[in-house]
FIDO-298564 format. One line per field, with one value per residue (C-alpha): residue number from 1; residue in three letters; y, z, x. Coordinates in pm, 1 decimal, decimal comma, m for minus. Example, Ala and Ser with C-alpha at 12.3 -4.5 7.8 and 13.67 -1.06 7.14 Angstrom:
<atoms>
seq	[1/2];
type	[ALA/SER];
yy	[m450,0/m106,0];
zz	[780,0/714,0];
xx	[1230,0/1367,0];
</atoms>
This chain:
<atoms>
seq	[1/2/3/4/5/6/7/8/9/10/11/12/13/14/15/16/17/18/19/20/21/22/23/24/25/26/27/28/29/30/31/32/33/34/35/36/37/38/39/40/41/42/43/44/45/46/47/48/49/50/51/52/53/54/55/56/57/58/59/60/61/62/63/64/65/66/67/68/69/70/71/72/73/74/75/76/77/78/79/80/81/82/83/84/85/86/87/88/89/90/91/92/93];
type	[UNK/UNK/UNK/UNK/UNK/UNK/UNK/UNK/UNK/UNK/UNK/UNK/UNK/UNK/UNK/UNK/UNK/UNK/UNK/UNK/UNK/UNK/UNK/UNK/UNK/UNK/UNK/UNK/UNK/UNK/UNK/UNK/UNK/UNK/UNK/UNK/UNK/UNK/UNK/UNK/UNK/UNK/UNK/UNK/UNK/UNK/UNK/UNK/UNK/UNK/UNK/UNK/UNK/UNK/UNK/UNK/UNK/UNK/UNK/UNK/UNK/UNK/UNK/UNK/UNK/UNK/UNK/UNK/UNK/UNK/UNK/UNK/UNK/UNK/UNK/UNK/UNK/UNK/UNK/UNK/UNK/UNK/UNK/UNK/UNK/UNK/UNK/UNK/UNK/UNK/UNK/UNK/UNK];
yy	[19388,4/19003,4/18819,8/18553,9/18200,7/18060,2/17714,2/17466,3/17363,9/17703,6/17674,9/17297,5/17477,5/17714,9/17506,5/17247,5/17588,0/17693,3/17349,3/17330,8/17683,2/17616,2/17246,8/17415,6/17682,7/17421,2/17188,0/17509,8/17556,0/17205,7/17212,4/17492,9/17365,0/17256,2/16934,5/16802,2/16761,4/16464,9/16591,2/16965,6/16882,1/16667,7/16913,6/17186,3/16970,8/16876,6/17276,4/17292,1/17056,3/17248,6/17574,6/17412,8/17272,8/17599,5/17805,1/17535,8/17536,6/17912,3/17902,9/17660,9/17435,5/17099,5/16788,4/16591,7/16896,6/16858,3/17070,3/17104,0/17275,6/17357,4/17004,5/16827,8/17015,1/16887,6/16549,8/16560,0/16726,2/16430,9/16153,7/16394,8/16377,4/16005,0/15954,9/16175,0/16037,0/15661,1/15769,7/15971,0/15657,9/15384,4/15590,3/15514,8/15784,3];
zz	[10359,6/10329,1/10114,1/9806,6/9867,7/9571,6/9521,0/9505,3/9160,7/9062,5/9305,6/9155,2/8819,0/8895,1/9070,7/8734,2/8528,1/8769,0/8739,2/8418,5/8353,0/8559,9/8428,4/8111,5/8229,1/8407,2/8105,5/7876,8/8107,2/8154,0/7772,4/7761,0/8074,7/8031,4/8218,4/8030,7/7987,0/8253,4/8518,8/8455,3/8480,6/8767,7/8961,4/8881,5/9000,1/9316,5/9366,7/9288,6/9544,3/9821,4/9716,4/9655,3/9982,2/10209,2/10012,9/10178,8/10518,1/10464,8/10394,1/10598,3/10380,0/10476,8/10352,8/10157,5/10156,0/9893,9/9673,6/9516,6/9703,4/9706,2/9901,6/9564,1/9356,9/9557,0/9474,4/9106,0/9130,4/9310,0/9097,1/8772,0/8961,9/9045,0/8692,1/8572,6/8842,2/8664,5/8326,9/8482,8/8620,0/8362,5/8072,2/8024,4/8241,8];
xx	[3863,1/3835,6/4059,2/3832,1/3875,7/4020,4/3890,3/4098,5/4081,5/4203,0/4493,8/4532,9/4575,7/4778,0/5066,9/5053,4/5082,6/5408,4/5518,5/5521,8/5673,7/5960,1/6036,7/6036,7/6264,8/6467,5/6525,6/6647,2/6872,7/7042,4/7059,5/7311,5/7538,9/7884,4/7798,9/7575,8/7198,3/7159,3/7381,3/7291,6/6871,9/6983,2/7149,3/6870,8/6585,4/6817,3/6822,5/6413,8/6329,8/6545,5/6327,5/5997,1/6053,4/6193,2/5883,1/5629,6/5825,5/5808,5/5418,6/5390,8/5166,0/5018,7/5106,3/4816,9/4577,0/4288,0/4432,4/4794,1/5053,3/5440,0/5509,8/5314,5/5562,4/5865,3/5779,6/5697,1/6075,3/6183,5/6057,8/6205,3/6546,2/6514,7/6474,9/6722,2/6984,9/6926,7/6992,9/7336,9/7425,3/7362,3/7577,2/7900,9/8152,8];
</atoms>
């Protein structure tokens, strides 16, 4: 039996729902670490970019497709953790 073709705005919506879920997730999470907020969220979005990445390697998704995909949600991680990583940095130690 043949699989439906989800359109791609569908798919778009559905990757900025997971995103969202899991930066939610991720942030509840950094607020409860012994670390600290910055360095905890830091060190979980380092960890969500490995897996968002090894899941699109795994699916193996293409890079600038129409639609959103896993490699789209590695790099919305990566600009959190860039972001995160300058406000670790600028604190006092």
């Amino acid at each position: 039996m043949a699989q439906p073709r989800y359109l791609p705005q569908l798919a778009s919506a559905r990757v900025l729902i997971r995103s969202a879920v899991r930066m939610i997730i991720l942030a509840s999470f950094a607020a409860f670490s012994s670390i600290g907020f910055t360095r905890g969220l830091a060190t979980l979005m380092w960890m969500a970019i490995v897996f968002s990445s090894l899941v699109a390697i795994i699916r193996r998704e293409r890079l600038f497709e129409s639609g959103l995909n896993h490699w789209d949600e590695t790099v919305a991680y990566a600009a959190v953790f860039f972001l995160v990583s300058i406000f670790t940095h600028a604190g006092p130690t």
